[in-house]
C-alpha positions in Angstrom: -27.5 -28.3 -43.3 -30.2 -30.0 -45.5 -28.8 -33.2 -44.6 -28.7 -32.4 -40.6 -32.7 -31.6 -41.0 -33.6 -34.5 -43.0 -31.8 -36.8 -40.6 -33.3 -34.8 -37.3 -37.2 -35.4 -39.0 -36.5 -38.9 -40.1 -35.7 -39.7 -36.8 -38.3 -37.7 -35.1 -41.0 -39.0 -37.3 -40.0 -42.6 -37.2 -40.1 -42.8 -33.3 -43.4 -40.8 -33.3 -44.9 -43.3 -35.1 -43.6 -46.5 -33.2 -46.2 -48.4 -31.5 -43.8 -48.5 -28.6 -43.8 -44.6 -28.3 -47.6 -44.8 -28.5 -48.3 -46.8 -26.3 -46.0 -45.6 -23.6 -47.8 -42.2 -24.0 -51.1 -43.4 -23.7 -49.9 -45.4 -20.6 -48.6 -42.3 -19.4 -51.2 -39.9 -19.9 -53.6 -43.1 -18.4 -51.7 -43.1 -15.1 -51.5 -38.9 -14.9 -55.4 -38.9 -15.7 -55.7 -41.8 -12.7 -53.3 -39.7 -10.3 -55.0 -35.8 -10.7 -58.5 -38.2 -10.3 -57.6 -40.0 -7.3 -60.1 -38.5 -5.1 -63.0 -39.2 -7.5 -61.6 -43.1 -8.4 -61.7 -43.4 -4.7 -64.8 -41.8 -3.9 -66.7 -43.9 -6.8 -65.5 -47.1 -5.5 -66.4 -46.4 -2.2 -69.8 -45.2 -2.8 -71.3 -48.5 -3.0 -69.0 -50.1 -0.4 -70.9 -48.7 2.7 -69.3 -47.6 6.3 -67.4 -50.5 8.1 -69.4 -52.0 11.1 -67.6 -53.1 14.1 -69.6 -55.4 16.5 -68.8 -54.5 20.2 -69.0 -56.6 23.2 -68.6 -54.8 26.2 -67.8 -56.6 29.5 -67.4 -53.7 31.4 -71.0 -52.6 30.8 -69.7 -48.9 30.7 -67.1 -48.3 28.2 -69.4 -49.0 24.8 -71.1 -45.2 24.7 -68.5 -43.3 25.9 -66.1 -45.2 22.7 -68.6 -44.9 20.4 -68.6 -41.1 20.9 -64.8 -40.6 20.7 -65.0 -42.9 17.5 -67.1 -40.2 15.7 -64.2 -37.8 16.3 -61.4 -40.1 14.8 -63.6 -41.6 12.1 -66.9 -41.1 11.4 -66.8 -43.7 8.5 -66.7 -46.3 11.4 -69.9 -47.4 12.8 -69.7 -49.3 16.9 -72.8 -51.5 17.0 -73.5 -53.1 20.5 -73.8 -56.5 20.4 -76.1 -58.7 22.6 -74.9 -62.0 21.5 -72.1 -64.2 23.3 -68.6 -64.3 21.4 -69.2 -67.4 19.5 -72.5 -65.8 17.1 -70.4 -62.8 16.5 -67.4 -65.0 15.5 -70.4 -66.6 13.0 -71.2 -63.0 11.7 -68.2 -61.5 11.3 -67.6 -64.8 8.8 -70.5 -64.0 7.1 -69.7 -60.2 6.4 -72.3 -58.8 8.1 -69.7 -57.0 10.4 -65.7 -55.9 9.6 -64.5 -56.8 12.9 -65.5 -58.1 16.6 -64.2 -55.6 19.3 -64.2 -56.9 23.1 -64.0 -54.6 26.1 -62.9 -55.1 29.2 -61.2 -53.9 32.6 -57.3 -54.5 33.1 -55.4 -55.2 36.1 -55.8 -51.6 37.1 -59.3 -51.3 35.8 -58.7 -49.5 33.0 -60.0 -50.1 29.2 -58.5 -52.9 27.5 -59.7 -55.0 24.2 -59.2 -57.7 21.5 -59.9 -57.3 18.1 -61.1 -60.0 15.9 -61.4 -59.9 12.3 -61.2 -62.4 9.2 -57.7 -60.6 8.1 -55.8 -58.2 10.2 -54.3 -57.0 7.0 -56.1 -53.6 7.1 -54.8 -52.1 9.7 -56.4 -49.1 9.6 -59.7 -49.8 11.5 -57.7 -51.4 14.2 -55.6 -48.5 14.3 -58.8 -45.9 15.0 -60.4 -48.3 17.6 -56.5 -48.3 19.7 -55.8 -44.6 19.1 -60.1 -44.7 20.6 -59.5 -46.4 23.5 -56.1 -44.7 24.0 -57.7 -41.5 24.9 -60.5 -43.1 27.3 -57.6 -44.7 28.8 -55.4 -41.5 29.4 -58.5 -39.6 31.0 -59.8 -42.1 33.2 -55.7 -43.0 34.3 -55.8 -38.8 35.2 -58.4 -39.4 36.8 -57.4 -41.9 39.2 -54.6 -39.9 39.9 -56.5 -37.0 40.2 -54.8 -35.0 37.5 -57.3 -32.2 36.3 -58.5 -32.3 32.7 -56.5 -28.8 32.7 -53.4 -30.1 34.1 -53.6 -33.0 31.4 -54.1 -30.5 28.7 -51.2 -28.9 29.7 -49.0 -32.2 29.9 -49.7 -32.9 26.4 -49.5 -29.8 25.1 -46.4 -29.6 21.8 -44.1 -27.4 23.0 -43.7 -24.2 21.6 -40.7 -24.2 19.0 -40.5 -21.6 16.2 -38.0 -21.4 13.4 -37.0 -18.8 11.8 -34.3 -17.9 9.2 -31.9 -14.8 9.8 -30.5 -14.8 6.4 -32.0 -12.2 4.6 -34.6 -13.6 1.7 -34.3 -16.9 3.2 -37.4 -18.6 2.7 -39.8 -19.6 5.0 -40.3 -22.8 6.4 -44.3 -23.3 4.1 -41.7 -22.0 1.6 -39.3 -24.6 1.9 -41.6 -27.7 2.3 -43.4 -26.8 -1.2 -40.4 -25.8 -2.9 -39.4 -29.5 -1.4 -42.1 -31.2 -2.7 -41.6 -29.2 -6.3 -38.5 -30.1 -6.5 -38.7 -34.1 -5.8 -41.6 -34.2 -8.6 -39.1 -32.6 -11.2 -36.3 -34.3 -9.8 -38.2 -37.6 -10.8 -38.8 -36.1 -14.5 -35.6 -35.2 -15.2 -34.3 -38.7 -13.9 -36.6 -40.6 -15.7 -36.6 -38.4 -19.0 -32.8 -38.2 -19.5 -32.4 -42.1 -18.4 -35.2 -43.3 -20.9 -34.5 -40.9 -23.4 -30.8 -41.0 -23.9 -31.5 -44.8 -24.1 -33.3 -44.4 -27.2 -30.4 -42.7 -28.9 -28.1 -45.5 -27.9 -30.6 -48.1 -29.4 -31.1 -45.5 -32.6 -27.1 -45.5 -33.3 -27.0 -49.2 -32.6 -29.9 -50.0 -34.6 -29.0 -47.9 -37.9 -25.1 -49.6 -37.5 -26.7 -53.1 -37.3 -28.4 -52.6 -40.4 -25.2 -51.3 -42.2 -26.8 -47.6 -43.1 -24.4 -45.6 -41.2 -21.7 -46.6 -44.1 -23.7 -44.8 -46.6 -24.5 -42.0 -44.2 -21.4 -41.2 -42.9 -19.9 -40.4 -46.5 -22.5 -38.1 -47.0 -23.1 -36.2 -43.2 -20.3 -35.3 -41.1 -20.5 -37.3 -37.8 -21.2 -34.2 -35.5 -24.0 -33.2 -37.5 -25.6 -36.6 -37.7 -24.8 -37.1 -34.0 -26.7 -34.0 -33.3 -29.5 -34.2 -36.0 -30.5 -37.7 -33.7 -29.9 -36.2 -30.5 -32.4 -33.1 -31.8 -34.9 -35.4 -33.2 -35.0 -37.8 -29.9 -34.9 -34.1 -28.0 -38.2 -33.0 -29.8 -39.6 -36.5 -30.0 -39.3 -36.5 -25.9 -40.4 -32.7 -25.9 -43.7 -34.2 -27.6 -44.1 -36.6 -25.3 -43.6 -34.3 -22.2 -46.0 -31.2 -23.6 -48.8 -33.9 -24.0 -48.5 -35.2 -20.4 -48.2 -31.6 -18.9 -51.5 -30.6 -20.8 -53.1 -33.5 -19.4 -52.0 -32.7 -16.3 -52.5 -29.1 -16.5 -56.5 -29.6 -17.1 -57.0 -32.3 -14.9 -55.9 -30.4 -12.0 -57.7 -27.5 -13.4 -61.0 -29.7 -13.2 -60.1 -31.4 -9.6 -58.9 -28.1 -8.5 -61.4 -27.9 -5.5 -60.8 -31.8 -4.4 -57.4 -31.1 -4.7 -56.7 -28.7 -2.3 -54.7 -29.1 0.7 -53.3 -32.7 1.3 -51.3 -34.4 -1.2 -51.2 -31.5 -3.9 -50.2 -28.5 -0.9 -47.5 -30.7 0.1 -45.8 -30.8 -3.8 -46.4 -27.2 -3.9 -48.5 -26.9 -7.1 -50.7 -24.0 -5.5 -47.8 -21.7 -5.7 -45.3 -22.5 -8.0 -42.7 -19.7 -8.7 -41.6 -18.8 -12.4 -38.1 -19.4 -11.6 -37.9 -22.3 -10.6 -40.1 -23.7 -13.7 -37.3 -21.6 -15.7 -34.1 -23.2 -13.9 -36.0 -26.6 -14.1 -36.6 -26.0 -17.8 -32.9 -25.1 -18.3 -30.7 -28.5 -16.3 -33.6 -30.2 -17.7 -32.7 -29.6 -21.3 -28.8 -29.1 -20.3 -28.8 -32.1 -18.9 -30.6 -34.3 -21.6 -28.0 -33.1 -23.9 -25.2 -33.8 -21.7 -26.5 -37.8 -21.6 -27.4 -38.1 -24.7 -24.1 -37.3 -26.3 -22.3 -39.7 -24.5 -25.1 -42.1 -25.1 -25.0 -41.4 -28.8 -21.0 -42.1 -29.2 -21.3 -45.1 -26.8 -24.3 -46.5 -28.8 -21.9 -46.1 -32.2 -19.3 -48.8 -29.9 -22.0 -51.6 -30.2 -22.7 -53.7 -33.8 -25.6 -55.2 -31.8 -28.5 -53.9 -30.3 -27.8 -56.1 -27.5 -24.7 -55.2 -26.2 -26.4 -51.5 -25.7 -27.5 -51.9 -22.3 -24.0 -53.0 -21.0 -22.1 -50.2 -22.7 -24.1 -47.4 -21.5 -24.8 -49.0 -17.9 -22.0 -46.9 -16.5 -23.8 -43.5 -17.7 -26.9 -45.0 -16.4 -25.0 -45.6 -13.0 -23.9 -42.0 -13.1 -27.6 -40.3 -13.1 -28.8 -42.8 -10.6 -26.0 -41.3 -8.4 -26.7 -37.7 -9.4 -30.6 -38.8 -8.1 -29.5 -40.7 -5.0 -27.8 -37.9 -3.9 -30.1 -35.0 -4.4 -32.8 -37.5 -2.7 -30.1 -36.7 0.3 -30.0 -33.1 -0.6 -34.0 -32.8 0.0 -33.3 -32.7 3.8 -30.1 -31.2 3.8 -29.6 -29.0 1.2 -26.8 -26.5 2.5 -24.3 -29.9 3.0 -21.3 -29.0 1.6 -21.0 -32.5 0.0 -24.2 -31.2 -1.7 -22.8 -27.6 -2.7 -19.3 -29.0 -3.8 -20.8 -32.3 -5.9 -23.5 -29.5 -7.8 -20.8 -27.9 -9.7 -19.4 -31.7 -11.2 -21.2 -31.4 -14.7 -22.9 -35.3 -14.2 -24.6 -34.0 -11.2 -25.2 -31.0 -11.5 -28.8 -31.0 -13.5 -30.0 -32.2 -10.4 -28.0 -31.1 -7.4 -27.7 -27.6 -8.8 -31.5 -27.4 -9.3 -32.0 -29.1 -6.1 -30.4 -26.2 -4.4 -31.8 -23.2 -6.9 -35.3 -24.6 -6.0 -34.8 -24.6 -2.2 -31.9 -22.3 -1.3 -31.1 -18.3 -2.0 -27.4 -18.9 -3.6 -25.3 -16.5 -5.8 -26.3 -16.5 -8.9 -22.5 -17.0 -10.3 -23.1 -20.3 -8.6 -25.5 -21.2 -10.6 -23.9 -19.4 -13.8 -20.9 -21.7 -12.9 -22.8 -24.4 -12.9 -24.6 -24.2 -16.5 -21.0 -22.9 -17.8 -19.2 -25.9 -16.6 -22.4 -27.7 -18.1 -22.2 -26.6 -21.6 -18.0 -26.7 -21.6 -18.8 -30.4 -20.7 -21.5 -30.6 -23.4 -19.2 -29.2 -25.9 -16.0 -31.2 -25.2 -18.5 -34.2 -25.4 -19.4 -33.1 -29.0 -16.4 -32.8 -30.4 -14.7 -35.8 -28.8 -17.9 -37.5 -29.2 -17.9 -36.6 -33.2 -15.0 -38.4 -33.5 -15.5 -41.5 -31.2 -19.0 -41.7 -33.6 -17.0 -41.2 -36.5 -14.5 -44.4 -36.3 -17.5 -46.2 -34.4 -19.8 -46.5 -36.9 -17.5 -48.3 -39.1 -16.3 -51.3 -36.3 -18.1 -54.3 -36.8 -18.0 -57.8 -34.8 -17.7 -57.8 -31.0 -17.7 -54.4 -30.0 -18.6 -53.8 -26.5 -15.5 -52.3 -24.3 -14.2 -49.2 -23.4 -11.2 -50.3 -24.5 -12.8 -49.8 -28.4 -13.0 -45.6 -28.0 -9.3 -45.8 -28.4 -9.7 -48.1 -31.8 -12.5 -45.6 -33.0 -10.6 -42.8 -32.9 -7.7 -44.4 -34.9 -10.5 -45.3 -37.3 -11.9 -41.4 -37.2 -8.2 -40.5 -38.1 -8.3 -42.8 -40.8 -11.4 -41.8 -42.5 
C-alpha cells in the first residue's frame, strides 16, 4: 500500500508542477474571469465608443419623425440625425466616420415606406436590422390604415395565440423548470466531456511516457499492475480535481460579485439562480464514474504504445466513443423521453452523460438510475481487472506497438510474468 501512495503523489505532484498544467489553469481561470465579466468587458469598451449615428435623408418629407420615434423604442443606443445635404456629401461623411451609416426614405409603388442603407461595411448587421424591423412597423400601420383596419383590429391580428403547456404526470416539472434544468445540464455536459477526454488523455501519455523511458521494468517488479494502474488513475483523478475546485472558486465569486449584472439573460437561461442539490449530486457522481470508466481503458491502452506518438491513434476509438455519448445527449436536450435516449443511458460508455441528461430533466425511477451506476461500476471493475492484466504484459512490449491486435500478445506476456 506504501507503494500505491508513493506512485499516486509522484504522479500527482509531477503534473502539478508542469508548466503545461499551469498554464492551462491560468488560461482557464483567464477565460471563466472574462465570461462571469462579460457585461463589464463590454460596458468598458463601449464607454468611450459613443452611440452610432445614422444620417437620414428623407424624400418623403414625412416619414423622418415619426422613425425616429419608433427607433427610440427598438434601440435607444441609435441616434437618426436629419440630414440636409444631397446623397453625394453624406456618402463623403459616412467615409469620414462622422456617421455609421446613410439611410434613405422614400415612397414605394403603393406609397408606403421604403429605404436603402449605405454604410462602409454591411458586416454589422445589427444597426440595419433595428432600422428594417423600424420601418416594418410604420409600414404595417400605415398598410392598416389604407385598408382601414382599426389599430384594435390590428392588435388583435398579431396577437400570439394563446397556447399553455402543462404536464399531467405527477411531479413533472414545469416548463421554467425544464429550460433551466436544460441549460444546467448542457454546461455540465460540456465539463464532463471535456474533463474525461482531456484527462484520460494524460494517463495515456503518463503510461506511454514512463514505458518510453524504460521505468515501468523496475516498477512492475516492485508494484502489482492494478495498483500502479490505479495509483496513476488516482493521482491524474486529484490532479484534475485540483484543477476543477480552482475554476469553480473562481467562478463561484465572480458570479457572486456580477450577481446584479447577471441577472436574467444569459445566466437565467443556464439555470444558475436555482440550481437543485440533486442534480449537483448526480452530476458529481457520472462525473467521477465516468472519469474512472475512461481512464482505465486509457491507462491499459496507453501501456500498448513504446512511443508517445502512437498514443493518440490507440486511444482515438475511446475518444470516438465519448464524442458519441455527447452527440447524442446534445439530441437528448430537446427530446429527452426518446427511447433511443432511455435505452442508449443504460450502455455503460454513455451513460455518464445520457443518464444525467435524463436525471437532470426528467422524474425517472430511481432503480433506473441505480441501474445505471451499477452497470457503471460492474464495467469499471471488469475494466480493472482485465485492464491489470492488459497493463501488466504491456508494459514489457517494446518496438512497434500500436494495434489492437497487441491486447492479445499482452496478456500472453501478463501470463508469463
Amino acid at each position: 500500500m506504501n507503494n500505491f501512495f508513493i506512485i499516486l503523489l509522484h504522479t500527482y505532484m509531477s503534473k502539478l508542477k508542469t508548466k503545461s498544467f499551469l498554464v492551462t489553469t491560468i488560461l482557464t481561470v483567464a477565460i471563466m474571469l472574462a465570461l462571469t465579466n462579460m457585461t463589464n468587458i463590454i460596458d468598458f469598451f463601449n464607454k468611450g465608443g459613443g452611440a452610432d449615428k445614422i444620417a437620414v435623408i428623407d424624400g418623403t418629407g414625412k416619414l423622418y419623425e415619426p422613425l425616429k420615434e419608433q427607433i427610440k423604442i427598438i434601440n435607444k443606443e441609435l441616434i437618426l440625425e436629419k440630414y440636409d445635404g444631397n446623397e453625394a456629401a453624406a456618402r463623403k461623411d459616412v467615409a469620414e466616420g462622422k456617421y455609421k451609416g446613410l439611410l434613405e426614405l422614400k415612397w414605394n409603388g403603393d406609397n408606403l415606406p421604403a429605404a436603402s442603407y449605405k454604410a462602409m461595411s454591411i458586416a454589422d448587421s445589427a444597426v440595419p436590422a433595428d432600422l428594417q424591423a423600424a420601418l416594418q412597423q410604420m409600414k404595417t400601420a400605415m398598410a392598416s390604415t389604407q385598408i382601414n383596419i382599426a389599430p384594435e383590429q390590428l392588435e388583435k391580428l398579431y396577437a400570439p395565440v394563446e397556447f399553455e403547456k402543462s404536464a399531467l404526470e405527477k411531479d413533472a416539472k414545469t416548463e421554467e423548470e425544464l429550460n433551466q434544468a436544460r441549460g444546467l445540464v448542457y454546461v455540465l455536459l460540456f465539463i464532463i466531456y471535456f474533463a474525461v477526454i482531456m484527462y484520460a488523455n494524460m494517463i495515456a501519455m503518463e503510461v506511454a511516457t514512463e514505458k518510453s523511458s524504460r521505468v515501468m521494468e523496475i516498477m512492475i517488479s516492485s508494484v502489482s499492475p492494478i495498483k500502479q494502474m490505479f495509483a496513476k488513475i488516482l493521482g491524474i483523478g486529484l490532479l484534475s480535481l485540483t484543477q476543477l475546485a480552482a475554476l469553480l472558486l473562481v467562478g463561484y465569486f465572480s458570479i457572486k460579485q456580477n450577481l446584479e449584472t447577471m441577472q436574467g439573460g444569459f445566466f437565467e437561461f443556464f439555470g444558475f439562480g436555482n440550481i437543485a442539490g440533486s442534480t449537483i449530486a448526480y452530476a458529481v457522481i457520472f462525473f467521477l464514474l465516468g472519469y474512472f470508466l475512461y481512464a482505465t481503458m486509457a491507462a491499459f491502452l496507453g501501456s500498448l504504445v513504446s512511443r508517445i506518438e502512437d498514443v493518440q491513434q490507440m486511444i482515438t476509438p475511446m475518444t470516438l466513443l465519448v464524442v458519441a455519448g455527447f452527440m447524442m445527449a446534445m439530441f437528448g436536450l430537446n427530446q429527452p423521453e426518446a427511447p433511443f435516449v432511455k435505452y442508449t443511458s443504460f450502455i455503460p460508455f454513455f451513460s455518464p452523460m445520457l443518464m444525467f441528461l435524463r436525471v437532470g430533466m426528467l422524474n425517472i425511477p430511481f432503480w433506473e438510475v441505480a441501474l445505471s451506476i451499477g452497470i457503471l461500476v460492474a464495467t469499471i471493475a471488469f475494466l480493472a481487472v482485465f485492464g491489470a492484466r492488459v497493463y501488466r504484459g504491456g508494459v514489457l512490449m517494446y518496438g512497434k506497438s500500436n494495434s489492437f491486435k497487441d491486447i492479445k500478445k499482452a496478456l500472453q506476456l501478463s501470463k508469463k510474468g
